[in-house]
C-alpha positions as CSV (number, residue, x, y, z in Angstrom):
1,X,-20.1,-3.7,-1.2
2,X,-20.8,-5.7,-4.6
3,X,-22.4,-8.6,-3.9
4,X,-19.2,-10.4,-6.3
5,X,-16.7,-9.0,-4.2
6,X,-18.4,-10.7,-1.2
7,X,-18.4,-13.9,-2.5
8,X,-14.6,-13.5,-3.0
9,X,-14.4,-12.6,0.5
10,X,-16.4,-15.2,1.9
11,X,-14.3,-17.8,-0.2
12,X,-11.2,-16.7,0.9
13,X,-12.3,-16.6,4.7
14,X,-13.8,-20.1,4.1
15,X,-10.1,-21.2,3.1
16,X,-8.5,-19.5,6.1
17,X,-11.1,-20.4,8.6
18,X,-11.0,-16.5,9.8
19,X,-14.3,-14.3,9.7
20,X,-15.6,-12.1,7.3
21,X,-14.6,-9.1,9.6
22,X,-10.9,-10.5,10.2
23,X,-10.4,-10.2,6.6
24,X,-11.9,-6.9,6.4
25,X,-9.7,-5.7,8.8
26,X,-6.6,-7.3,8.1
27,X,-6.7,-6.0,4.0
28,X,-7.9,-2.4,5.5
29,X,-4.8,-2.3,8.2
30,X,-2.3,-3.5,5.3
31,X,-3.4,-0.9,2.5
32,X,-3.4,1.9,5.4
33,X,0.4,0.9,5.8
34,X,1.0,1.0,2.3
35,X,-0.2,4.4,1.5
36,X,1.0,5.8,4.6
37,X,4.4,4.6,3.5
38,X,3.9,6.1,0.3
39,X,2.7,9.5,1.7
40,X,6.1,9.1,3.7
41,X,8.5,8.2,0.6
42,X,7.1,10.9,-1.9
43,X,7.1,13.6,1.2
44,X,10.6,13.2,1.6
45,X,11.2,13.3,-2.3
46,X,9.3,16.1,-2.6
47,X,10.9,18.2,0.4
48,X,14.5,16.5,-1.2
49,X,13.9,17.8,-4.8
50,X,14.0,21.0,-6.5
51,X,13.2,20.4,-10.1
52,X,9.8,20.2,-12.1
53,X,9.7,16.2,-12.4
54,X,11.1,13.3,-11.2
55,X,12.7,11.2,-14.0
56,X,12.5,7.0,-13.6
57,X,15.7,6.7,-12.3
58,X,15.6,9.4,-9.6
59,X,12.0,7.3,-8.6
60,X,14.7,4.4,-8.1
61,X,17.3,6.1,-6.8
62,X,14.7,7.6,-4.0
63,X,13.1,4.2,-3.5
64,X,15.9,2.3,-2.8
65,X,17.4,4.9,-0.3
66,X,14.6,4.7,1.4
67,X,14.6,0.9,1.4
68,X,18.2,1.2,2.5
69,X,17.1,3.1,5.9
């Protein structure tokens, strides 16, 4: 890892009194959750759409349906 990205690490840690590898492991578990929830919204908009591209508000539309559920 940079060496600057360590020292932002270490700071933050220093502030939450956790380790190094808590922090790690907490950032890695919530950015796994995020893109598995994306790789589960845009699989159902994919297997839900027909047409050649999604227009902003059908990217709404789909997002907050699946918010709703």
């Amino acid at each position: 890892m940079p060496r600057q990205l360590v020292k932002r690490i270490d700071a933050q840690t220093r502030r939450q009194g956790a380790s190094r590898s808590d922090f790690v492991r907490q950032a890695v578990s919530k950015q796994l959750a995020v893109l598995e929830q994306w790789e589960q919204l845009t699989g159902k908009a994919r297997s839900q759409y027909a047409g050649k591209q999604l227009s902003e508000s059908e990217v709404a539309g789909l997002v907050s349906k699946q918010r709703t559920t």
